[in-house]
TIRO-2110 file (N, C-alpha, C; in Angstrom, 1 decimal):
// TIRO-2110
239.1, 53.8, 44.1, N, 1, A
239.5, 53.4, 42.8, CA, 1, A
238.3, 53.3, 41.8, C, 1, A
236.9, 52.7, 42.4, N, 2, A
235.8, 52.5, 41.4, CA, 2, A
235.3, 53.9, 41.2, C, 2, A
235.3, 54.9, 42.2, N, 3, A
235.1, 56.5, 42.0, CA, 3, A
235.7, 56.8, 41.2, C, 3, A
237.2, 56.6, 41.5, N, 4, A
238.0, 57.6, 40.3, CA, 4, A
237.9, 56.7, 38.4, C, 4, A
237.6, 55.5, 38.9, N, 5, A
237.7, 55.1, 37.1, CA, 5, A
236.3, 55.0, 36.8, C, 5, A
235.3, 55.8, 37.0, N, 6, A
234.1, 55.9, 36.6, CA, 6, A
234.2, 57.9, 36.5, C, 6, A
234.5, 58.2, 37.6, N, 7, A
234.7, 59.7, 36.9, CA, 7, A
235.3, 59.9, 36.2, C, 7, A
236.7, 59.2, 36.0, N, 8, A
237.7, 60.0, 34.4, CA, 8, A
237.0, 59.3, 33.2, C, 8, A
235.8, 58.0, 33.4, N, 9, A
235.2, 57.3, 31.7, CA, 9, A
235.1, 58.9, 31.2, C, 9, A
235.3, 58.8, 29.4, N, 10, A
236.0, 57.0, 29.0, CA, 10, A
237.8, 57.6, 29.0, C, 10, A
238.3, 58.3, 29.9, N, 11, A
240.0, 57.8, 29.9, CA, 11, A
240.2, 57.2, 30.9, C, 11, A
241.6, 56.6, 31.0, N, 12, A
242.1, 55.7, 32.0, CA, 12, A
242.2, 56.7, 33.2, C, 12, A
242.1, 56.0, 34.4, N, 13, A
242.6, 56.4, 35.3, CA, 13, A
243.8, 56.2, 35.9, C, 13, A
244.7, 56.3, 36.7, N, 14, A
245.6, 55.6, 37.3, CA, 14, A
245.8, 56.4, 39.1, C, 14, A
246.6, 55.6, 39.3, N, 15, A
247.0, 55.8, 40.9, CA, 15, A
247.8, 54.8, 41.3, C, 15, A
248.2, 55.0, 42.8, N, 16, A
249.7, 54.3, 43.2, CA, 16, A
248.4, 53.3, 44.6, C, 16, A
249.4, 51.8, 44.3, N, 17, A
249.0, 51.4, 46.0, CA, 17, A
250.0, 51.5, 46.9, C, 17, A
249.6, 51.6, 47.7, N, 18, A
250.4, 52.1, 48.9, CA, 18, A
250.6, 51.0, 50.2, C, 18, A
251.1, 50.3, 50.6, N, 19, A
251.1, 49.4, 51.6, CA, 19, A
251.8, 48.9, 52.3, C, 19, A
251.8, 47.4, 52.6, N, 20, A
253.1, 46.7, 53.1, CA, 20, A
253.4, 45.4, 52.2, C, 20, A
254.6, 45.4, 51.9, N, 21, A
255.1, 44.3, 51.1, CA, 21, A
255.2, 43.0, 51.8, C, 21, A
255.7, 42.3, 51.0, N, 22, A
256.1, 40.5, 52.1, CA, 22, A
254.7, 40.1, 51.5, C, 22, A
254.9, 38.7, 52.3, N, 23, A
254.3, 37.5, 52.0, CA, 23, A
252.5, 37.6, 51.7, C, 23, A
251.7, 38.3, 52.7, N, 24, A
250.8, 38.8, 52.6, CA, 24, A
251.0, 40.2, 51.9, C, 24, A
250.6, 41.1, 51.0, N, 25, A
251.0, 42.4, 50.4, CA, 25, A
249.6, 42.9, 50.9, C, 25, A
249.8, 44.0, 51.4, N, 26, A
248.4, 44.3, 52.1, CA, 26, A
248.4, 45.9, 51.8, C, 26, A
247.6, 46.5, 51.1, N, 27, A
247.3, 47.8, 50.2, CA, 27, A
246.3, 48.5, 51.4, C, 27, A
247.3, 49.7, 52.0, N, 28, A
246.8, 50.5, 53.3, CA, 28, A
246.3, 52.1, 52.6, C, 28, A
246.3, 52.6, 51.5, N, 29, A
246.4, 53.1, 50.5, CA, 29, A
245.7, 53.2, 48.9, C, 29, A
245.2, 54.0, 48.3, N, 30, A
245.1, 53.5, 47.2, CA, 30, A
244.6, 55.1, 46.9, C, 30, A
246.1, 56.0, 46.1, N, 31, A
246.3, 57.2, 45.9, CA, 31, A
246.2, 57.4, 44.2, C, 31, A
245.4, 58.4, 44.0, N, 32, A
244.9, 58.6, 42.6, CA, 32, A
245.8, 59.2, 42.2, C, 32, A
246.4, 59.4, 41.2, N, 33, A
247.1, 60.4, 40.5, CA, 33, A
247.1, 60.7, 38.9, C, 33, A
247.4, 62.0, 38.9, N, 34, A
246.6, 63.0, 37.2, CA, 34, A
247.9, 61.7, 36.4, C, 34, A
247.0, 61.3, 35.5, N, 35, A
247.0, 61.1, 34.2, CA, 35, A
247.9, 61.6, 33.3, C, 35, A
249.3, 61.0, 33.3, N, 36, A
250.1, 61.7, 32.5, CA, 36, A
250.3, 62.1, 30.5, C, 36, A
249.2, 61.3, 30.5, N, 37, A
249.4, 60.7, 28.9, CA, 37, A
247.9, 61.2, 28.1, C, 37, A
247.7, 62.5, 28.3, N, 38, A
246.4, 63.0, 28.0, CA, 38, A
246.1, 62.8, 26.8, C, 38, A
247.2, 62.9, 26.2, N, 39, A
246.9, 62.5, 24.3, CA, 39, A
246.1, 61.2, 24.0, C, 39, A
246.4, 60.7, 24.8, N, 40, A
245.7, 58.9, 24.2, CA, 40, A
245.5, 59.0, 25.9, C, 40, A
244.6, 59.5, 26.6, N, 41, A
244.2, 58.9, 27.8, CA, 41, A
243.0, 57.6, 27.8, C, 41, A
242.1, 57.6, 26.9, N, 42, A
241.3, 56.8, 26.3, CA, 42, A
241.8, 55.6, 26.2, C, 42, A
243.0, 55.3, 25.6, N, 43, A
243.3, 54.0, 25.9, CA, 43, A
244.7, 53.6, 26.6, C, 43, A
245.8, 54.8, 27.0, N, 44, A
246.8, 54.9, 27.9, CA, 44, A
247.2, 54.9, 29.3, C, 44, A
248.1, 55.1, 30.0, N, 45, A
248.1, 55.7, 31.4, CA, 45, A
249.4, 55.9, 31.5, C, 45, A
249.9, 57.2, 32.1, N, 46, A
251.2, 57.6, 32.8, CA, 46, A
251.1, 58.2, 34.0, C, 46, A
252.2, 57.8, 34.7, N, 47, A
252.7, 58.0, 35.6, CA, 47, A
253.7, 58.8, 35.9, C, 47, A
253.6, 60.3, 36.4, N, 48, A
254.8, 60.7, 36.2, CA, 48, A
255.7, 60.5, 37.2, C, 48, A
257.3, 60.1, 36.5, N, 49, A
257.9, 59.6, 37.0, CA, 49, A
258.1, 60.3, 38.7, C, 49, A
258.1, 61.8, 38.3, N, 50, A
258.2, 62.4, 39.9, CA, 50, A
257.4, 62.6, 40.7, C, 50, A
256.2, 61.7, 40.7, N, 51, A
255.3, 61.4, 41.7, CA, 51, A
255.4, 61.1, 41.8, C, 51, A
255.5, 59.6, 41.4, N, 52, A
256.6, 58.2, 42.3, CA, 52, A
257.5, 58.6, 43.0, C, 52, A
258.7, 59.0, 42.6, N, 53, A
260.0, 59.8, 43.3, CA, 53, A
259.1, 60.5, 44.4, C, 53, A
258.5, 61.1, 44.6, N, 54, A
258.3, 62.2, 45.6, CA, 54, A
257.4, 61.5, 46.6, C, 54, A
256.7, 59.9, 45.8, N, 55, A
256.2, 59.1, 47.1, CA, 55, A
257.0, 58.2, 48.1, C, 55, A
257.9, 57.7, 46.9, N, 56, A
258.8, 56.9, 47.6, CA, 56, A
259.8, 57.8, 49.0, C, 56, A
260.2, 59.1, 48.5, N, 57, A
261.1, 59.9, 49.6, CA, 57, A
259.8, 60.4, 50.8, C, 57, A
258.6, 60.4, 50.3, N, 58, A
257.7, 60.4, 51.6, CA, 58, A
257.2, 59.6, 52.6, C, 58, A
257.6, 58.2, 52.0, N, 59, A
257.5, 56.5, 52.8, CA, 59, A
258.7, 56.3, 53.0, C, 59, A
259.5, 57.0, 52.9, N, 60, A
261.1, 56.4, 53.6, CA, 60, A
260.9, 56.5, 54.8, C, 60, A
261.9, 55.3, 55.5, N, 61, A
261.7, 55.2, 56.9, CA, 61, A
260.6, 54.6, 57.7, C, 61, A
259.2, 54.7, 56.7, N, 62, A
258.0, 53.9, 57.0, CA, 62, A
258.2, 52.4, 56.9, C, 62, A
257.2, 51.8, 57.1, N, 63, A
256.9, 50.4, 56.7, CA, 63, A
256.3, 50.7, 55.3, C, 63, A
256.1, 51.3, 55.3, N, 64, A
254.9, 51.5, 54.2, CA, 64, A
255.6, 51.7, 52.5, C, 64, A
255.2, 50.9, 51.3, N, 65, A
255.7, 51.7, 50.4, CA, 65, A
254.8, 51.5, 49.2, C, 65, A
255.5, 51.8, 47.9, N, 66, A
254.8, 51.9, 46.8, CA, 66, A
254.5, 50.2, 46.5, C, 66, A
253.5, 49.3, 46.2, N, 67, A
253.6, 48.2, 46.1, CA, 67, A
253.0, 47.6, 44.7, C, 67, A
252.2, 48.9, 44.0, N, 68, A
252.0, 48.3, 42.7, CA, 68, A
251.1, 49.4, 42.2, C, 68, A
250.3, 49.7, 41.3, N, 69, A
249.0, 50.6, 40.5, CA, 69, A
248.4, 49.9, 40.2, C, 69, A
247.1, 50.6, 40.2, N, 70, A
245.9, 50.8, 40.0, CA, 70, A
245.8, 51.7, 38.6, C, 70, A
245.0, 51.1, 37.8, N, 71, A
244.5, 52.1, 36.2, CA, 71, A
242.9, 51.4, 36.1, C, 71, A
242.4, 52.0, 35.0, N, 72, A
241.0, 51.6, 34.7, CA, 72, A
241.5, 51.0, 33.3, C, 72, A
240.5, 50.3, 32.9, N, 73, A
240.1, 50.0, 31.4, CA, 73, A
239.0, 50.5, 31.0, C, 73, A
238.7, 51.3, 30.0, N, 74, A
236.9, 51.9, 29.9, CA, 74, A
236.9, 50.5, 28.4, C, 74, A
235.7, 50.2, 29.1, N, 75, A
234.9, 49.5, 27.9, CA, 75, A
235.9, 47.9, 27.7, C, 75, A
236.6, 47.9, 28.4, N, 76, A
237.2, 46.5, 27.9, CA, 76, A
238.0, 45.8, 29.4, C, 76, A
237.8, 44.6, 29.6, N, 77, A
238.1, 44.1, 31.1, CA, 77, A
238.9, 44.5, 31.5, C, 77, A
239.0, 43.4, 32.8, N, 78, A
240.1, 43.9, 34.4, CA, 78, A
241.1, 42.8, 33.5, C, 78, A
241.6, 42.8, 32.7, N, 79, A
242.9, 41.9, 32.4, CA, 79, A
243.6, 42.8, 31.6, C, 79, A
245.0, 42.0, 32.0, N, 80, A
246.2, 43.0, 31.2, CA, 80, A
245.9, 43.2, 29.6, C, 80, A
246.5, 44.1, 29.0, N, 81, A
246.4, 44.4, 27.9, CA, 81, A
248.1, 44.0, 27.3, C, 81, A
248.2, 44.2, 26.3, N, 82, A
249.8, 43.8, 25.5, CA, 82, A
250.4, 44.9, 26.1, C, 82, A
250.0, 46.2, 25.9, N, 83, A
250.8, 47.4, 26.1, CA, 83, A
251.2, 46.9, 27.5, C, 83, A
250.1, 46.8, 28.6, N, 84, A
250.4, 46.4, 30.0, CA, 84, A
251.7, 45.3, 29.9, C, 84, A
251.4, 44.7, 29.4, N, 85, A
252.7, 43.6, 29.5, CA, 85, A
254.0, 44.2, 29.0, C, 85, A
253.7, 45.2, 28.3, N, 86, A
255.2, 45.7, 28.4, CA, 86, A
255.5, 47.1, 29.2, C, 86, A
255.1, 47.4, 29.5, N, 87, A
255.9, 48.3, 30.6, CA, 87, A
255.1, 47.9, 32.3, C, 87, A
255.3, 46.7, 32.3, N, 88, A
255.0, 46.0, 33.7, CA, 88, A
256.0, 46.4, 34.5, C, 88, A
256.6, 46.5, 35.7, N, 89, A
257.7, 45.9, 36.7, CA, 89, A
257.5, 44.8, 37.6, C, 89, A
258.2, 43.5, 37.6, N, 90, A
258.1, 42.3, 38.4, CA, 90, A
257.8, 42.9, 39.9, C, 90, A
258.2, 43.6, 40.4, N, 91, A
257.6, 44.3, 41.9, CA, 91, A
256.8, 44.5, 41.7, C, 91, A
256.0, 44.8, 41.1, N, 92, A
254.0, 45.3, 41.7, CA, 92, A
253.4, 44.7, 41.0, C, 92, A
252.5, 44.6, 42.1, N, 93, A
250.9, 44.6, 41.5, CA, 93, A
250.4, 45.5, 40.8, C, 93, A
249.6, 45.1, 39.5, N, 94, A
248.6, 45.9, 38.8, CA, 94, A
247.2, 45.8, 39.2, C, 94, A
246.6, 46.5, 39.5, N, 95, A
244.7, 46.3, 39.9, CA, 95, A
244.0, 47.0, 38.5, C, 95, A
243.9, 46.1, 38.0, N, 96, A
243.1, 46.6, 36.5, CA, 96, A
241.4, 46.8, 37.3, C, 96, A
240.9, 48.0, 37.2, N, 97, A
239.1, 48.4, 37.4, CA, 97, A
238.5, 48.5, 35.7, C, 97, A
237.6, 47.5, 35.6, N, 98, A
236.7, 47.6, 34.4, CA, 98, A
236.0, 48.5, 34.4, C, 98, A
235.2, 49.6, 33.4, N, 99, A
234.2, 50.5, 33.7, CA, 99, A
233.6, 50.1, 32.3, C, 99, A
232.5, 50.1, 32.0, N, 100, A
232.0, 49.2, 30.8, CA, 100, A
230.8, 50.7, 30.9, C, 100, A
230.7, 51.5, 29.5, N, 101, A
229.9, 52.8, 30.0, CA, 101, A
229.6, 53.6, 30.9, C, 101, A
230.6, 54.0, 31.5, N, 102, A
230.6, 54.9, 32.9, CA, 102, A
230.5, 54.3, 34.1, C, 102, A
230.2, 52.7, 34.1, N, 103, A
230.0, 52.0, 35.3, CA, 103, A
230.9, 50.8, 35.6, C, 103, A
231.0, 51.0, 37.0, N, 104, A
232.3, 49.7, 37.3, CA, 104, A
231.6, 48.3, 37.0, C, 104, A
232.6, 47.7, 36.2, N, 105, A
232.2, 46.2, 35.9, CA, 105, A
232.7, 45.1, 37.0, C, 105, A
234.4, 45.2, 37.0, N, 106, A
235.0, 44.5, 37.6, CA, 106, A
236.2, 44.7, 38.4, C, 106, A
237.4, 44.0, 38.8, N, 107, A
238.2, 44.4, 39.1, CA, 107, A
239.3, 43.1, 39.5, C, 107, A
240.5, 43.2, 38.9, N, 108, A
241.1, 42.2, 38.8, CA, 108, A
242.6, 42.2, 39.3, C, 108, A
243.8, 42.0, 39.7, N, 109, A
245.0, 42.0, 40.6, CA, 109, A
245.7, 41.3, 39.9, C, 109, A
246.9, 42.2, 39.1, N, 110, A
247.8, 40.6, 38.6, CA, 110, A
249.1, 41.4, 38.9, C, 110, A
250.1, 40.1, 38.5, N, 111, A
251.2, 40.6, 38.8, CA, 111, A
251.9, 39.5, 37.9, C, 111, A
253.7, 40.1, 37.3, N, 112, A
254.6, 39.3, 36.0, CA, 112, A
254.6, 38.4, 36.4, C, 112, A
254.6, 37.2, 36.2, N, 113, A
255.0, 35.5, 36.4, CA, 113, A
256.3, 35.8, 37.1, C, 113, A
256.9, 35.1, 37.5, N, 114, A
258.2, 35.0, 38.0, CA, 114, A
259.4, 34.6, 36.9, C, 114, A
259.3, 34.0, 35.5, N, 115, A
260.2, 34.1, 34.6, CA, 115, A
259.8, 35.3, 33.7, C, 115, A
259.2, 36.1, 33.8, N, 116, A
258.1, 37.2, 33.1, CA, 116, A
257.6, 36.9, 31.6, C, 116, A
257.0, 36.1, 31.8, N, 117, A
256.7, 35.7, 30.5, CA, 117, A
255.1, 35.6, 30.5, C, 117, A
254.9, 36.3, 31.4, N, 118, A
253.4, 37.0, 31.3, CA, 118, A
252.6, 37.0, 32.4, C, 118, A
251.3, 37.8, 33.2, N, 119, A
251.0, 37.6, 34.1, CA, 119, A
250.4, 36.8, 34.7, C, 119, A
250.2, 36.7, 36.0, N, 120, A
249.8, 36.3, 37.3, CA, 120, A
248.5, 36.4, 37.7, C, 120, A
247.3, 36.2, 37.9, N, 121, A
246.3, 37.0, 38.4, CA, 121, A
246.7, 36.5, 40.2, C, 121, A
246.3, 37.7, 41.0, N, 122, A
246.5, 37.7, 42.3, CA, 122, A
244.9, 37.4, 42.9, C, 122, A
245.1, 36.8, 44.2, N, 123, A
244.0, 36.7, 45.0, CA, 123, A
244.3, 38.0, 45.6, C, 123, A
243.1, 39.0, 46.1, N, 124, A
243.1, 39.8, 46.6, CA, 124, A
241.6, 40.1, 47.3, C, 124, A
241.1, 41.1, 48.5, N, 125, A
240.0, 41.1, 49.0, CA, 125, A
240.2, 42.6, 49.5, C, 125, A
238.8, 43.3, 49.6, N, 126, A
238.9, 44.5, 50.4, CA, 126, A
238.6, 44.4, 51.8, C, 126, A
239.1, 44.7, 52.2, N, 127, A
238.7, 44.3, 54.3, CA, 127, A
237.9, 46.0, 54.7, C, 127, A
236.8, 45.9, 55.3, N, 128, A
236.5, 46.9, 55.9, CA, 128, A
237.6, 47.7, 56.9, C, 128, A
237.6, 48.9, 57.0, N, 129, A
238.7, 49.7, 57.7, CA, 129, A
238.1, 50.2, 59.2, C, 129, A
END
């Protein structure tokens, strides 16, 4: 994720996490994908809808599923933005990656509140594989 949002500076990056849901949410995954919103990639991100679709029918039957995205911010923090807060879904996790001039700053995990009236920051850690 710190590769991919330091190579697309200064547009967003995005990608899918991939993992296991429940109590622990544990990200076995972490799949880049093209940038659907090239017009304003600078300060946007899309997802096209049928990558998702065509991830979800490839984790069928797995344990495994889509559990939340990953995007970059160029030049401005790992916290949601307003736009972010509106097209959130209460299912995922967001992993906002800072890149502050081409270089990773930070990196932050939130997710909607539970009445959604704004986000969550998550605890999260990378575990060696």
């Amino acid at each position: 994720m710190i590769e991919h949002a330091e190579t697309t500076y200064p547009s967003e990056c995005c990608g899918l996490l991939i993992g296991l849901d429940g109590e622990d949410r544990r990200v076995v995954e972490a799949r880049p994908c093209q940038n659907a919103a090239p017009d304003k990639a600078q300060a946007r991100y899309k997802i096209n809808p049928l990558t998702i679709l065509e991830t979800e029918k490839e984790l069928a039957g797995t344990e495994k599923g889509i559990i939340g995205i990953y995007h970059s911010h160029p030049d401005y923090p790992a916290s949601p933005s307003k736009i972010d807060f509106r097209h959130a879904w209460p299912w995922y996790s967001y992993l906002i990656v800072s890149v502050k001039r081409g270089r990773f700053e930070e990196a932050a995990s939130w997710r909607l509140a539970p009445d959604m009236n704004g986000f969550r920051k998550e605890d999260w850690r990378v575990e060696p594989s």
